[in-house]
Every structure is written in C-alpha cells, then in structure tokens.
N, CA, C and O of each residue as an XYZ file, in Angstrom:
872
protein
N     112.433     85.042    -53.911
C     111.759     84.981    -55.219
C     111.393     83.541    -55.525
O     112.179     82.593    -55.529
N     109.891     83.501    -55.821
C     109.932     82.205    -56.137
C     110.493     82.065    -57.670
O     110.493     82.813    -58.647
N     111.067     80.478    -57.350
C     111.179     79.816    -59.392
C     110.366     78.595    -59.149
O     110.287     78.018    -58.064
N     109.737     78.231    -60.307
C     108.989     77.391    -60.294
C     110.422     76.166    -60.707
O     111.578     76.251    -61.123
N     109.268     74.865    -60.196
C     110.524     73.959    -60.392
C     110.452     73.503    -61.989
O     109.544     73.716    -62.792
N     111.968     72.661    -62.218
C     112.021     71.960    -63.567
C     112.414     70.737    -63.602
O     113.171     70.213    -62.785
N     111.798     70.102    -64.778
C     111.433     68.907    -64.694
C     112.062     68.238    -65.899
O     111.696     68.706    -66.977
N     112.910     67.265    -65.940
C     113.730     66.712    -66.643
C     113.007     65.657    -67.502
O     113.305     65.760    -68.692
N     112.204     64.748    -67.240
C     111.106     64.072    -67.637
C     109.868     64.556    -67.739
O     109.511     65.469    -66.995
N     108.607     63.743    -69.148
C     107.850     64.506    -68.572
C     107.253     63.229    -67.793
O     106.554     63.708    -66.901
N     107.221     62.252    -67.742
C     106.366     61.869    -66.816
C     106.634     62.493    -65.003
O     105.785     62.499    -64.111
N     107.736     62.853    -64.936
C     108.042     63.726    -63.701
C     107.132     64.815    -63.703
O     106.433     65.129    -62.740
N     107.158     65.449    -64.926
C     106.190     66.552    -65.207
C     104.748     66.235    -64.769
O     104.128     67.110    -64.164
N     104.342     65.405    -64.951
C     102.726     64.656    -65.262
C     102.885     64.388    -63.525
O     102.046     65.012    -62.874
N     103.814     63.575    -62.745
C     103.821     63.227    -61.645
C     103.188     63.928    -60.786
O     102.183     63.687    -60.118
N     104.304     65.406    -60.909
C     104.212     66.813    -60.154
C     102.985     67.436    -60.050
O     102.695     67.866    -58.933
N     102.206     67.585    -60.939
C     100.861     68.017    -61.585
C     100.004     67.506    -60.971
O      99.372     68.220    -60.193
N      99.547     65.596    -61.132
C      99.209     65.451    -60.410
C      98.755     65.657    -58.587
O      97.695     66.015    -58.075
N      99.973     65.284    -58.022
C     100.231     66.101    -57.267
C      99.577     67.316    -56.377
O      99.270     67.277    -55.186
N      99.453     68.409    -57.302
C      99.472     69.632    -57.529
C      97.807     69.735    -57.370
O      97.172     70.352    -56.515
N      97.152     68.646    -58.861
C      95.863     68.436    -58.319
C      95.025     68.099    -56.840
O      93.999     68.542    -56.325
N      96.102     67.010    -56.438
C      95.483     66.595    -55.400
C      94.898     68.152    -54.103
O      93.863     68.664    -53.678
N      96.902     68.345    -53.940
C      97.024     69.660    -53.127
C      95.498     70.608    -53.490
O      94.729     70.909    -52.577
N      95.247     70.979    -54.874
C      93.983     72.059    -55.033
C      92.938     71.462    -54.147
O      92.333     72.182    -53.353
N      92.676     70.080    -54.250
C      91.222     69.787    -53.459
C      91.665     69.954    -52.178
O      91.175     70.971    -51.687
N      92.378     69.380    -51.456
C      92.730     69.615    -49.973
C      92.488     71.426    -49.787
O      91.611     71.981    -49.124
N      93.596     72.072    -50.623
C      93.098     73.657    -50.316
C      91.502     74.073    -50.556
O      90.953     74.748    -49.685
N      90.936     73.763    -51.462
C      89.331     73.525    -51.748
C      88.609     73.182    -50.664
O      87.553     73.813    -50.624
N      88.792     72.262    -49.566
C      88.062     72.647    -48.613
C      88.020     72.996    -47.276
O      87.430     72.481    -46.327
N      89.159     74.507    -47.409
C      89.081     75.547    -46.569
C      88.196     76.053    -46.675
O      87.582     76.548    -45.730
N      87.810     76.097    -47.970
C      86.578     76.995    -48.247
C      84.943     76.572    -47.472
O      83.923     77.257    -47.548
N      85.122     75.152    -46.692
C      83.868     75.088    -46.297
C      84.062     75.976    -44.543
O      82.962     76.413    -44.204
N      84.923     76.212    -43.722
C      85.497     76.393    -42.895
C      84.874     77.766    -42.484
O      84.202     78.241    -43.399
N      84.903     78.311    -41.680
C      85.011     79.467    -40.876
C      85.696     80.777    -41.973
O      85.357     81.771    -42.616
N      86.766     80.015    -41.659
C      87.733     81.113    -41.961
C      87.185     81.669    -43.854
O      87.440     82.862    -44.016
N      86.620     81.080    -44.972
C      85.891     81.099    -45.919
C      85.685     82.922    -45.981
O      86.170     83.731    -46.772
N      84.578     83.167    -44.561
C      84.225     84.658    -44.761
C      85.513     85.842    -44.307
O      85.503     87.059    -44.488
N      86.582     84.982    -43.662
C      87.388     86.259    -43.465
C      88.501     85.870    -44.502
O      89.711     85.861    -44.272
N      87.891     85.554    -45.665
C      89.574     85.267    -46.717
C      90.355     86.471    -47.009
O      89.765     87.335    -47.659
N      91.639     86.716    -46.637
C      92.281     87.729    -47.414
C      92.264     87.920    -49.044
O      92.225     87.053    -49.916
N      92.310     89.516    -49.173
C      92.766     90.182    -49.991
C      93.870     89.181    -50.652
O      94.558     88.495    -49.896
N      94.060     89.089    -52.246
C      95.565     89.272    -52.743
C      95.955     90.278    -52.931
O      95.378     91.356    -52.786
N      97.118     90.039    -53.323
C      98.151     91.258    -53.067
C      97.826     92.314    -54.355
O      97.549     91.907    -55.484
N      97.922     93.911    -53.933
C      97.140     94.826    -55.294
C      97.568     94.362    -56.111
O      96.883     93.855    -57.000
N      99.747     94.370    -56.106
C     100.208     94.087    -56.969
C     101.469     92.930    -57.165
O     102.557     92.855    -56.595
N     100.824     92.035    -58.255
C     101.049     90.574    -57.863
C     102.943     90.161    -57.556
O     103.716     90.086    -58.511
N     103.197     90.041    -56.766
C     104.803     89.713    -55.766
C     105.009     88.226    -56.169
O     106.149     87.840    -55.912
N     103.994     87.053    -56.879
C     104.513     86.098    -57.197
C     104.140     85.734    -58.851
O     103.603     86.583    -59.563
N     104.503     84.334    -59.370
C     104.381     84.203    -60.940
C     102.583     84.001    -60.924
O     101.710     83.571    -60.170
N     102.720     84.626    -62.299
C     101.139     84.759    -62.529
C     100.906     84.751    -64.034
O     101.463     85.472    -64.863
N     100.126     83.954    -64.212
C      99.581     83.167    -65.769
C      98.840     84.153    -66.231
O      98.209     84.848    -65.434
N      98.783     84.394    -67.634
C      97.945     85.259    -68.607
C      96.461     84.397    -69.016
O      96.521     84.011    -70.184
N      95.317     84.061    -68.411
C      94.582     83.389    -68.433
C      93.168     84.389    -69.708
O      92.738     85.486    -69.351
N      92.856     83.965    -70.595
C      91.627     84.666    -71.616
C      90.686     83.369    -71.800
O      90.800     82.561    -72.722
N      89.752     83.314    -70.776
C      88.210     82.196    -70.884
C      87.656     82.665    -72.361
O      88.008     83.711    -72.905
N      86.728     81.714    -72.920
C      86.166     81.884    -73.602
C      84.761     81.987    -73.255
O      84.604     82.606    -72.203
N      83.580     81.542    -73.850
C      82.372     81.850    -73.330
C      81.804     80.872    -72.371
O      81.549     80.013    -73.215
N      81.500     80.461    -71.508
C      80.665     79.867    -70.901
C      79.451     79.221    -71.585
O      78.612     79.980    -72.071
N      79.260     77.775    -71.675
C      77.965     77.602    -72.600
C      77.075     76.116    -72.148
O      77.476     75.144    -71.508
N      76.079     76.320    -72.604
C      75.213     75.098    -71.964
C      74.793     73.872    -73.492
O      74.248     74.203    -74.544
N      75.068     73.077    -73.265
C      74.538     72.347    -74.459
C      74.084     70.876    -73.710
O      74.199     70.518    -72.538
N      73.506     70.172    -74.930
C      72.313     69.016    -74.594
C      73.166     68.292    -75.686
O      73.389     68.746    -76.808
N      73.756     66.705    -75.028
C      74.644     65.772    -75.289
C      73.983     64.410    -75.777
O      74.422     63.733    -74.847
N      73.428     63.715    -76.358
C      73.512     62.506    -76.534
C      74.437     61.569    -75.937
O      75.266     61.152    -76.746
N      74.532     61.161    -74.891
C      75.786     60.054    -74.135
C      75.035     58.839    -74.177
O      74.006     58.537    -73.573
N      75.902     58.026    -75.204
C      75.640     56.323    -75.523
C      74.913     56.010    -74.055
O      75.009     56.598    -72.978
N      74.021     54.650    -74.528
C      73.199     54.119    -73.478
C      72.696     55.181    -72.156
O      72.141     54.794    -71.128
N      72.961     56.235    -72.406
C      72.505     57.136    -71.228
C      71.107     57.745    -71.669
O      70.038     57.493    -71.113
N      71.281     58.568    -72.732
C      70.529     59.542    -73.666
C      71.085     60.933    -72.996
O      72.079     61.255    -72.344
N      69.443     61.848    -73.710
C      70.431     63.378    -73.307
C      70.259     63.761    -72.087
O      69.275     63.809    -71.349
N      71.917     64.165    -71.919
C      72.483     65.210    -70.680
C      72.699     66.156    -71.473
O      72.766     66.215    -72.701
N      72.877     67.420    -70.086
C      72.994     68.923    -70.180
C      74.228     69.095    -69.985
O      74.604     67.999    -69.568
N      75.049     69.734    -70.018
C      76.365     69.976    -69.633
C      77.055     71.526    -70.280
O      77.148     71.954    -71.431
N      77.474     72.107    -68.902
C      78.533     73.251    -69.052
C      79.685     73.221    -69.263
O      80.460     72.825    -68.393
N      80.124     73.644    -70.517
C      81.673     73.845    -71.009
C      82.224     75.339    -71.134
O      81.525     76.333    -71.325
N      83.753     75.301    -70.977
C      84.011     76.829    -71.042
C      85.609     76.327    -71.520
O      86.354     75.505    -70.987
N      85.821     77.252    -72.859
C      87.477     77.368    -73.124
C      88.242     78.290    -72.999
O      87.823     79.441    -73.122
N      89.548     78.029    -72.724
C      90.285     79.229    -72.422
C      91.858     79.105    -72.668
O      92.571     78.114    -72.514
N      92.148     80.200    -73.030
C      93.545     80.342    -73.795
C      94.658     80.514    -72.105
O      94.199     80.868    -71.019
N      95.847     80.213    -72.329
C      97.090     80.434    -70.994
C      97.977     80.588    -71.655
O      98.181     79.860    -72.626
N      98.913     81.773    -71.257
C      99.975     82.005    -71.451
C     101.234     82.215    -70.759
O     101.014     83.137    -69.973
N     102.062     81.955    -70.680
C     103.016     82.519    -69.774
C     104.041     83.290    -70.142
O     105.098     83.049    -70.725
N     103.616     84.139    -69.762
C     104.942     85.359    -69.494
C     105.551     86.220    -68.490
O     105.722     87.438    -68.444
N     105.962     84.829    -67.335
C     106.254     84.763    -66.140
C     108.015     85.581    -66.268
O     108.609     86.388    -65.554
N     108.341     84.906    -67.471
C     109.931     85.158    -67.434
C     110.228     83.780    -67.295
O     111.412     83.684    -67.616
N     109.752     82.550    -66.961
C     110.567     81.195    -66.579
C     109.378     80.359    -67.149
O     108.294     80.920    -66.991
N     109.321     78.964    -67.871
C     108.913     77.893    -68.233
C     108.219     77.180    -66.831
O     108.934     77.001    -65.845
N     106.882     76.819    -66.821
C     105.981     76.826    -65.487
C     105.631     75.262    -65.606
O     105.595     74.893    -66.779
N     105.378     74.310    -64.708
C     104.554     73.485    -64.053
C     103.319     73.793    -64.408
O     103.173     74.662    -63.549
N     101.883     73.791    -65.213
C     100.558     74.090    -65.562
C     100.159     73.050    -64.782
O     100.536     71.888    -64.931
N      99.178     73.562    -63.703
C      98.278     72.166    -63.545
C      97.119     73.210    -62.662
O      97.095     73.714    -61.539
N      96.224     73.201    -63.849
C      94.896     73.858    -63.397
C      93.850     72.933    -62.824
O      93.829     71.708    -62.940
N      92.847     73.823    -62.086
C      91.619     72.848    -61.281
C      90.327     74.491    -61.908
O      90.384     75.699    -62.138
N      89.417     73.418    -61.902
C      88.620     74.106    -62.037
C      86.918     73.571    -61.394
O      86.346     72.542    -61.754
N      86.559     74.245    -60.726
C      85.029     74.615    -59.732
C      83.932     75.122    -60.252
O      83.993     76.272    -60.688
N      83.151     74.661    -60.299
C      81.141     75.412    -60.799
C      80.403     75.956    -59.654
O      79.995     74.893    -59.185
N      80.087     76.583    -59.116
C      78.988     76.641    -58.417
C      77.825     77.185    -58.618
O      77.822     78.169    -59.358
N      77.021     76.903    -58.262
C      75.382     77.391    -58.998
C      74.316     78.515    -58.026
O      73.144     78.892    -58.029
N      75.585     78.736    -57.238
C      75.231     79.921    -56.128
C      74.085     79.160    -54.995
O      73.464     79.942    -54.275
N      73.862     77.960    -54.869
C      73.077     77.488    -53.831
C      73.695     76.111    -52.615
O      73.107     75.472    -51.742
N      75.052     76.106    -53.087
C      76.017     75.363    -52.184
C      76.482     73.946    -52.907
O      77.173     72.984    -52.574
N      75.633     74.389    -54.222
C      76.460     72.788    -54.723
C      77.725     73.410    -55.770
O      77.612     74.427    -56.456
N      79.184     72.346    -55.681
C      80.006     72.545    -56.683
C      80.567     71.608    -56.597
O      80.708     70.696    -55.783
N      81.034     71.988    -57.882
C      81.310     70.503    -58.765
C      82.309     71.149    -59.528
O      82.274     72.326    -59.886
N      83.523     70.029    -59.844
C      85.024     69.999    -60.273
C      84.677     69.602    -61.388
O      83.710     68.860    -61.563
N      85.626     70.164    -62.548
C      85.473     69.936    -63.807
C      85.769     68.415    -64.156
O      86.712     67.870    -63.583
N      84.833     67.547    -65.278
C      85.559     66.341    -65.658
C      84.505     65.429    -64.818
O      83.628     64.752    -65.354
N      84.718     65.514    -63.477
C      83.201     65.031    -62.588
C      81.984     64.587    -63.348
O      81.195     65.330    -63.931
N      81.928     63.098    -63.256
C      80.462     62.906    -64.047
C      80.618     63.110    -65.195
O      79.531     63.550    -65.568
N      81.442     63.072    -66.231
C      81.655     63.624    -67.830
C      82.263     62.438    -68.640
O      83.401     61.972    -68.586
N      81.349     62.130    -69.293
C      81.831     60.858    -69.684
C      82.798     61.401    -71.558
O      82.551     62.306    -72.354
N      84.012     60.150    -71.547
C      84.661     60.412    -72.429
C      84.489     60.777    -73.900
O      85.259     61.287    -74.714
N      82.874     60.229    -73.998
C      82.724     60.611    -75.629
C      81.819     61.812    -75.974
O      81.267     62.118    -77.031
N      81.846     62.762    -74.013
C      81.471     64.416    -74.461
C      82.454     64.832    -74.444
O      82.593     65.872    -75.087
N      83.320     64.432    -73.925
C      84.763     65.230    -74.190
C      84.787     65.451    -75.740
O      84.638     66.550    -76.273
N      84.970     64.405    -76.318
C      85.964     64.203    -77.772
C      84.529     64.626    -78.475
O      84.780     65.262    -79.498
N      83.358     64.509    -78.301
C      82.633     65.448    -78.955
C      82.398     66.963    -78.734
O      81.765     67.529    -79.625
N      82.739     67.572    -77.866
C      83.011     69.100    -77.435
C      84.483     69.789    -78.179
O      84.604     70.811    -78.855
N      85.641     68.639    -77.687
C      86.431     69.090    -78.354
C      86.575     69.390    -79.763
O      86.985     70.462    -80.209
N      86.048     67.917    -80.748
C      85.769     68.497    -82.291
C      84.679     69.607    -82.531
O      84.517     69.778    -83.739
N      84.053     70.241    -81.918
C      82.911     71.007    -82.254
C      83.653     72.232    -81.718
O      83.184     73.318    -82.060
N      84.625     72.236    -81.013
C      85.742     73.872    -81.428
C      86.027     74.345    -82.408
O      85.960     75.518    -82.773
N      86.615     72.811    -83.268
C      86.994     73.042    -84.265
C      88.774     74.005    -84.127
O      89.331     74.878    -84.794
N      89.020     73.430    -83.228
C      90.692     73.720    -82.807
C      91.584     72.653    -83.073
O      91.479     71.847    -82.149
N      92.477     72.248    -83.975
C      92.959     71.100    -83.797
C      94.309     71.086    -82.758
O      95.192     70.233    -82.659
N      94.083     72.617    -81.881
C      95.187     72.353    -81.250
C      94.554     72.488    -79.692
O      95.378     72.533    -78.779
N      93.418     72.539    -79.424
C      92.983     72.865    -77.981
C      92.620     70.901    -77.494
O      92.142     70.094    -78.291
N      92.895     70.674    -76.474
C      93.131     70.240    -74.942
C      92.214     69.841    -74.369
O      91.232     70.568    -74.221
N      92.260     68.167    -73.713
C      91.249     68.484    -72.737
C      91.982     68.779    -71.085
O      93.156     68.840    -70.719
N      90.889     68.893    -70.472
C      91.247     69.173    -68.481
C      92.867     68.339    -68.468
O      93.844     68.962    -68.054
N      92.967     67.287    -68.829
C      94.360     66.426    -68.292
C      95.373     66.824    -69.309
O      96.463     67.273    -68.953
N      95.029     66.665    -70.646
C      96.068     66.899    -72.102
C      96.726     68.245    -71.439
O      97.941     68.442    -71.460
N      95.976     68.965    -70.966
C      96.768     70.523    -70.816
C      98.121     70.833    -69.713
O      99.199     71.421    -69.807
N      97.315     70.002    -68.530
C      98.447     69.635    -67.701
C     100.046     69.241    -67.919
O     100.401     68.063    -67.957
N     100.676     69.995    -68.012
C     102.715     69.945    -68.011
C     103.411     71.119    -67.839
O     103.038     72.000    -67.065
N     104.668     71.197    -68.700
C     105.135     72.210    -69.031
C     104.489     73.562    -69.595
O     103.621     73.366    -70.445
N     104.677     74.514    -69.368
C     103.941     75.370    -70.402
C     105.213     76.513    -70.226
O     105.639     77.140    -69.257
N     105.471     76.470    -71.210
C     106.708     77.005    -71.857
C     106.721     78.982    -72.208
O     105.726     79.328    -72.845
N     107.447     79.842    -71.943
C     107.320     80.946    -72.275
C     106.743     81.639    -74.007
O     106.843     81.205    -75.154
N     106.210     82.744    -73.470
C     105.687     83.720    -74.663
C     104.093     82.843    -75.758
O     103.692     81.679    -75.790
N     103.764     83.727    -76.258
C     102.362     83.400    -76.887
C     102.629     82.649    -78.091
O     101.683     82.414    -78.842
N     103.527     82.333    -78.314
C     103.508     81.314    -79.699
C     103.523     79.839    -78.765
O     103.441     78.816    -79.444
N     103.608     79.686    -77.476
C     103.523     78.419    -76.294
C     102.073     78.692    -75.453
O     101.918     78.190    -74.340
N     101.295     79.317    -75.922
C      99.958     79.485    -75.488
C      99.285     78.248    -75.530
O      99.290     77.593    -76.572
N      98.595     77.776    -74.320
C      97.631     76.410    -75.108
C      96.045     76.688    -74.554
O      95.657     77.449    -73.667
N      95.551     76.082    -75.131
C      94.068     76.261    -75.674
C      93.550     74.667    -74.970
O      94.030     73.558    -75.206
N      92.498     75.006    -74.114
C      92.078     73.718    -73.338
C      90.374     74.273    -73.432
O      89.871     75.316    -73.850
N      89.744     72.888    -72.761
C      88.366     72.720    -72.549
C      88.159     72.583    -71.744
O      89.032     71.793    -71.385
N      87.009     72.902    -70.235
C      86.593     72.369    -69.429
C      85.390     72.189    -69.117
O      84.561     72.967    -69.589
N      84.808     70.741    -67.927
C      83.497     70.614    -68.396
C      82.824     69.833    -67.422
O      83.199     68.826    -66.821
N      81.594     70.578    -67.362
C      80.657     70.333    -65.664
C      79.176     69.624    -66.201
O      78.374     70.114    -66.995
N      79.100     68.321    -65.499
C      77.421     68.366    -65.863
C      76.734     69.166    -65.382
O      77.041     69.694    -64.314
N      75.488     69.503    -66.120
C      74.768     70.613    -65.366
C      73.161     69.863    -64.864
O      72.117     69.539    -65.430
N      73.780     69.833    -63.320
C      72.535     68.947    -62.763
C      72.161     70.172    -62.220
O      71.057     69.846    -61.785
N      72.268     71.186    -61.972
C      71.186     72.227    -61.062
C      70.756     72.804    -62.541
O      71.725     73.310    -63.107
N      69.176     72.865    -63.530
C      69.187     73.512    -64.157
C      68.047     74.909    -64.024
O      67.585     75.578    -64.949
N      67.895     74.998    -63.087
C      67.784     76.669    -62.020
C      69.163     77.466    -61.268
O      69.188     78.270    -60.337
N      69.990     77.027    -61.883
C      70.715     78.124    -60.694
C      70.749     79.700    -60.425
O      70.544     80.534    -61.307
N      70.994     79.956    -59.280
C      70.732     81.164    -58.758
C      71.936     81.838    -59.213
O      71.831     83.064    -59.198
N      73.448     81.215    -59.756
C      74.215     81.861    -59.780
C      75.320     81.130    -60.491
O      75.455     80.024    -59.967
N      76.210     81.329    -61.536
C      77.075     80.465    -62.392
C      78.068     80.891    -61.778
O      78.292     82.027    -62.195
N      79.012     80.509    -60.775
C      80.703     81.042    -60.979
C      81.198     79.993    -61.084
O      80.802     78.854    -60.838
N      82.632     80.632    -61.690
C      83.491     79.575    -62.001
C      85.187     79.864    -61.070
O      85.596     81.022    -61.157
N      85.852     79.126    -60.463
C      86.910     79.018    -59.707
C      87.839     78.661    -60.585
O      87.310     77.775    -61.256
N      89.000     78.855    -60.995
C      89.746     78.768    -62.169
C      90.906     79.036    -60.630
O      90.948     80.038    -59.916
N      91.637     77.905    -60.524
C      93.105     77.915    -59.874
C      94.299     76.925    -60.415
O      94.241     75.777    -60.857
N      95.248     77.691    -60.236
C      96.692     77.181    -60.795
C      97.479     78.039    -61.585
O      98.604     77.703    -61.956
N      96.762     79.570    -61.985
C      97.275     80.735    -63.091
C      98.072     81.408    -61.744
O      98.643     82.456    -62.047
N      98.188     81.105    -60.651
C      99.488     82.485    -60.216
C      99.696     81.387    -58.921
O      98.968     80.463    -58.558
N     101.362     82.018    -58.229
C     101.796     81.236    -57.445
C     101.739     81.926    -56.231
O     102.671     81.846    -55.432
N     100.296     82.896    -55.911
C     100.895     83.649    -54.820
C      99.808     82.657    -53.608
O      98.883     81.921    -53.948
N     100.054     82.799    -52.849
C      99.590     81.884    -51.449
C      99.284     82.830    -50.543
O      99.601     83.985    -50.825
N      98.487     82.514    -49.040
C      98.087     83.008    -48.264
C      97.865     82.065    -47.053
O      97.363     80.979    -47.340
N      98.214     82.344    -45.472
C      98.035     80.867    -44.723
C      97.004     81.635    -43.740
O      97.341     82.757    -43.362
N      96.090     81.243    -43.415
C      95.217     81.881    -42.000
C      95.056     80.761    -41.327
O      95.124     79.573    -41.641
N      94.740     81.563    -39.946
C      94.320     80.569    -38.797
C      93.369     80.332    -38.175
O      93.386     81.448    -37.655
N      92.444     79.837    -37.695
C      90.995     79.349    -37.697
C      90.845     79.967    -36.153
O      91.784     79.873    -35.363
N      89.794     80.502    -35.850
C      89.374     80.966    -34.487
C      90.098     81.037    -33.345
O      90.678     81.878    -32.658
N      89.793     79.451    -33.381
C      90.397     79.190    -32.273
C      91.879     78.893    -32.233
O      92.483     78.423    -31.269
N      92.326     79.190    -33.266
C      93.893     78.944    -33.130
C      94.893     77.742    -33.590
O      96.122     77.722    -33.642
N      93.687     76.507    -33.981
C      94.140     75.165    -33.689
C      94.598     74.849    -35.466
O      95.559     74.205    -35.887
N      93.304     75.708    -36.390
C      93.878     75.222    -37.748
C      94.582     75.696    -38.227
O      94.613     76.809    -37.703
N      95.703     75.628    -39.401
C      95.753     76.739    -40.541
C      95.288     76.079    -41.826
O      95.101     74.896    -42.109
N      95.163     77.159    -42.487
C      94.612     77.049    -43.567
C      95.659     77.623    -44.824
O      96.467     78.455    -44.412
N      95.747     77.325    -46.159
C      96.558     77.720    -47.164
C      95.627     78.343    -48.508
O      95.226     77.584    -49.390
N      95.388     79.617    -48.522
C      94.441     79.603    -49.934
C      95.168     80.190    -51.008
O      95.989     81.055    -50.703
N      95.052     79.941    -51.992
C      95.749     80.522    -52.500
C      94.661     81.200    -54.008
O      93.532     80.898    -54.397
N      95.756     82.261    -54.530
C      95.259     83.457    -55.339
C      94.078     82.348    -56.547
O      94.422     81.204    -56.846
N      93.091     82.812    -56.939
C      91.872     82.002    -57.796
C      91.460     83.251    -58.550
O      91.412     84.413    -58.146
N      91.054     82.533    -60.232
C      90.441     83.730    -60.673
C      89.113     83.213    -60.543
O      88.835     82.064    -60.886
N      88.180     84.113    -60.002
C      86.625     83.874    -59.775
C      85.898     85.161    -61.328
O      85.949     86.343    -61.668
N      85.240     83.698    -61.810
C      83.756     84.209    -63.091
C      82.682     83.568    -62.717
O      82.368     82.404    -62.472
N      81.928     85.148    -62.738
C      80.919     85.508    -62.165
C      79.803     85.595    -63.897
O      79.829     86.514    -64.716
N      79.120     84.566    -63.947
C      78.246     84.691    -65.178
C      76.465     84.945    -65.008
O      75.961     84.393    -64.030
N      75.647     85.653    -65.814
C      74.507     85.874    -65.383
C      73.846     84.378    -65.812
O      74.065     83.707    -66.820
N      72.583     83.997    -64.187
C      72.279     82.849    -64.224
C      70.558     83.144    -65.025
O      69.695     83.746    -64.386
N      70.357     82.752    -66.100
C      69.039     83.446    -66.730
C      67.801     82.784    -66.430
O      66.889     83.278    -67.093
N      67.377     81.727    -65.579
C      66.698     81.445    -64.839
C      66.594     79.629    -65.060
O      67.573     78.889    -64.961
N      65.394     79.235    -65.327
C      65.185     77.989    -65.937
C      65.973     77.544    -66.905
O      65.944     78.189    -67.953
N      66.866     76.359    -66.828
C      67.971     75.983    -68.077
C      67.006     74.606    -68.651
O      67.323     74.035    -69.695
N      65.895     74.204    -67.889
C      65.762     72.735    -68.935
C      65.452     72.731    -70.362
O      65.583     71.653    -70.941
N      65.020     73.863    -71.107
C      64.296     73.851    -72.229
C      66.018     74.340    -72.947
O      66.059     74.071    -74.147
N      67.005     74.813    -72.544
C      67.898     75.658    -73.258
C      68.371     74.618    -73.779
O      68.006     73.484    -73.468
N      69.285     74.898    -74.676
C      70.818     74.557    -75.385
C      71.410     75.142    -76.337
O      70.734     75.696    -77.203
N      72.435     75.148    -76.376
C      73.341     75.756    -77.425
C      73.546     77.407    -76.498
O      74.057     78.303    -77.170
N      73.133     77.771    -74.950
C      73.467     79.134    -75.322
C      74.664     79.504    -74.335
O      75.242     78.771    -73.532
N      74.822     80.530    -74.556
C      76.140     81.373    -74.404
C      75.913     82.624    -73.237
O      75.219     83.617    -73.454
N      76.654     82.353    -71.949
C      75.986     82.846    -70.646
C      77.410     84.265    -70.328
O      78.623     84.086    -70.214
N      76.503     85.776    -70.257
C      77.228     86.400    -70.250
C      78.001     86.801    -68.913
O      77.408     86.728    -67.837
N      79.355     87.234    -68.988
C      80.346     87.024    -67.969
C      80.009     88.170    -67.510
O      79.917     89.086    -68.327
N      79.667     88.504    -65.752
C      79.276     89.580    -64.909
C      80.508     90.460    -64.460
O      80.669     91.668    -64.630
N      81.260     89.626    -63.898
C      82.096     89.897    -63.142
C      83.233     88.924    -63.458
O      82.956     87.831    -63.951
N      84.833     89.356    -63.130
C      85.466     88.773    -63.643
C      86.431     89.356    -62.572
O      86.457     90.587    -62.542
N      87.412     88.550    -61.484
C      87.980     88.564    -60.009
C      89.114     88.054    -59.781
O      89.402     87.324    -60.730
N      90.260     88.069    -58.665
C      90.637     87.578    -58.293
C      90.354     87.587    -56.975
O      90.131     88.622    -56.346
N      90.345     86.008    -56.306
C      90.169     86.273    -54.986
C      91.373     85.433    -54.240
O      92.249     84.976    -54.974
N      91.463     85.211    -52.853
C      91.856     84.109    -51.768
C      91.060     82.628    -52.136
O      90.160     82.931    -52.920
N      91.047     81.771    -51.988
C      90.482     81.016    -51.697
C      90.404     79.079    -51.469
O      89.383     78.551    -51.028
C-alpha cells in the first residue's frame, strides 16, 4: 500500500514538490518516444491514492503586459481535494497542447503581473497561483484549495485544446521501448479535451467547452 510521505517542515514540503516537478518533466518526455502509442490502460479501478480534481472553465483572454502590450493567454481553475484517507504531498504540472505538436507547461512565458491580474479577476480571496498551491494538502473538503493555471496562447488556430493535468493520483506504470534498452515511467494524467472553435485572434473573454474529460498513461 502506498502512504504518501510526511513532512515535518514546510520548506521540506516545498523541497519535495519541487522535486516532484522536476520528476513530471523527465516523465513528460516519454511521451515523445515510441512507446507514446502503446501507453497502457490505468487501472479500471484505481489500486493507488487519487485526488478529487473539479476544473473550472477553460478561457481565452487579451492581457495588457507592461512594456509588452496585448497578449492572449489561456487560463483554467480548478478546485482539489483529498479524500485519500492520509494528508498528501500536492505538486501538480500542468500541459496545453493545441493538437498540432506544440505544448507548453503552465507559467511558461507568463509574466507576473498576469498572474496577480487573473488571480484578482476570480475574485477568490482564497484561490492560488501554479507554485502557492504546491505543499501539503490536508484531508476532507473544508482543506480543498482553489488554484489558477496559465498558458500563453501563441497558436491562435488550434486544431485542438487539451489539457494534461498530473499529480491528482499516485498510480504509475513502467514500459519498455522496442528494443528493450529503455524504460519508461508514466504515470496516471487527467486528459481535457476542449472544443477548438477555429480562429482565436479576434476573441477574448471566451469560455471553451469541455469535450471530453479522461484519464490516461502518460
């Protein structure tokens, strides 16, 4: 059985996480690999800890960024909970892809004063950005936290919006590459699948509806 570990400090906490980040990108690019099209199945029914994850909408807006002028940029919020049974390590990563081979990690290219302007325009005084959310996250829904995440949006044609959301469950998977020589570690991802409505340069302010909603390998 796994237990997640505990952490006496939090900068131990913050350490670990880190960490944790790094590990996601290294697993991130299995995905360019071979092995990509034969990813396993997760399991029907989940055998390790697994996060109560509720996204909010997916949305495109047009930023004013000092000395830059306007950028486009995709944000999406989402509530986590745990009701694993045990107090968890949180350290989420999150992926864009625009269905034509480009992706891009949340925070990437995002300069600090769209953050703190996205975040007041929630109008949450308790939601998070990508790093604030990262620690402990403590049992039952009154320890729920409320975060932001956020992609420039340089493809504004894409063929396809998903989003890679990993760090909500602890279940893993190892494969081995053709020829025998690699392995690989993917582990369980929730994949959102949003409709891409064609041309984005003229948009802003809108709200992109969720297609499909997954777990995969990856």
């Amino acid at each position: 059985m796994f237990k997640p570990l505990a952490f006496t400090s939090r900068s131990a906490c913050l350490a670990a996480a880190l960490l944790c980040c790094v590990g996601a990108g290294v697993i991130g690019l299995a995905t360019t690999t071979p092995m990509a099209a034969a990813a396993p199945e997760p399991d029907p029914v989940p055998r390790r800890w697994e996060l109560q994850v509720d996204p909010g909408q997916m949305r495109l807006v047009t930023v004013d960024v000092p000395n830059v002028g306007e950028r486009k940029f995709f944000y999406l919020t989402f509530r986590v909970t745990n009701n694993s049974g045990q107090d968890m390590l949180f350290a989420p990563s999150f992926q864009l892809s625009d269905g034509d081979g480009n992706v891009v990690r949340s925070g990437h290219e995002v300069p600090l004063s769209v953050t703190q302007k996205l975040l007041a325009e929630t109008q949450n005084p308790f939601i998070m950005d990508q790093i604030g959310v990262i620690g402990e996250l403590m049992q039952g829904s009154e320890n729920a936290k409320d975060a932001l995440v956020i992609w420039p949006a340089n493809a504004l044609n894409p063929s396809q919006i998903t989003v890679y959301a990993a760090g909500f469950s602890g279940e893993t998977k190892t494969v081995t590459s053709p020829d025998g020589k690699d392995r690989f570690v993917l582990r369980k991802t929730l994949r959102l699948d949003y409709k891409a409505p064609g041309d984005l340069s003229g948009v802003a302010g809108q709200a992109f509806l969720l297609e499909e909603r997954s777990w995969i390998m990856r």
